[in-house]
N, C-alpha and C positions, 0 to 999 in steps of 0.2 A: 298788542305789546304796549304797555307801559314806560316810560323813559324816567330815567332820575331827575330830570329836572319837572319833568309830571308831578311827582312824588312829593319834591320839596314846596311844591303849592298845597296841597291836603294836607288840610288841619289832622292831627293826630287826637283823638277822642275815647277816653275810658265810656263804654257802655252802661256799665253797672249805675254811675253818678252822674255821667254830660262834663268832666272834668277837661280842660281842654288842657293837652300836655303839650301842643305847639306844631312845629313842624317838623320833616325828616331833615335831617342835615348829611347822614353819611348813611353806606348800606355795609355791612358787614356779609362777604364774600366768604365759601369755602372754596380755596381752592382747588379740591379733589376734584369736587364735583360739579362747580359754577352756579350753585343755587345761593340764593339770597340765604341767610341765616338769623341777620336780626337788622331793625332798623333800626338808626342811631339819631338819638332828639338831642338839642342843647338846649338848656332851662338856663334862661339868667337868672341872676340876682333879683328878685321884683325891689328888693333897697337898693341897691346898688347901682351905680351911673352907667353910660355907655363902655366904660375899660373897665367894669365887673368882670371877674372869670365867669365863664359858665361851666358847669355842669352838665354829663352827658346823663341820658336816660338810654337802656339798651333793651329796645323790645324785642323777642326772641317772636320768630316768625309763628311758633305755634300759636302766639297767641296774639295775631291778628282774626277779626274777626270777618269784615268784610273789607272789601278797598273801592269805596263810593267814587262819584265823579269829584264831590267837592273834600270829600273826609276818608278818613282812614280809621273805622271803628277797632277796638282792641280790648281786649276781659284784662281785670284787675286782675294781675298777677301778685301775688304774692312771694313771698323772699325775694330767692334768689331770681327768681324769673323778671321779674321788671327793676332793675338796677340802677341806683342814682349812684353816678363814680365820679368823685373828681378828676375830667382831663386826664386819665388814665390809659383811656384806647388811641392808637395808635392806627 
């Protein structure tokens, strides 16, 4: 078993490029069923100082690809599947 605070240490990593998208900050729960459904990254500002808003990224679980000791590998999603939203999830 894995813990969320595990989680939030592993680098999140596109496969396709070595693109590093950062860390988990939040886990997006179905309640029906108690399965994970997507991991939730914050992207800061790279111009922007420390009170930048960030940006969330929502990677839907299908498209993890493995979950290493140190990283979290993941397939370039396209559209809708890999999501840059402003501070929108809740």
């Amino acid at each position: 078993m894995v813990t969320l605070s595990e989680l939030q240490l592993k680098e999140v990593i596109l496969i396709e490029d070595g693109r590093r998208l950062g860390n988990i900050y939040d886990l997006e729960i179905n309640p029906s069923t108690g399965r994970i459904e997507a991991f939730i990254l914050l992207v800061r500002d790279k111009k922007g100082n420390f009170f930048s808003k960030s940006d969330e990224i929502i990677i839907p679980w299908d498209q993890i690809v493995r979950i290493g000791s140190d990283v979290i590998l993941v397939r370039e999603a396209k559209g809708p599947l890999l999501l840059a939203q402003s501070n929108t999830h809740k």
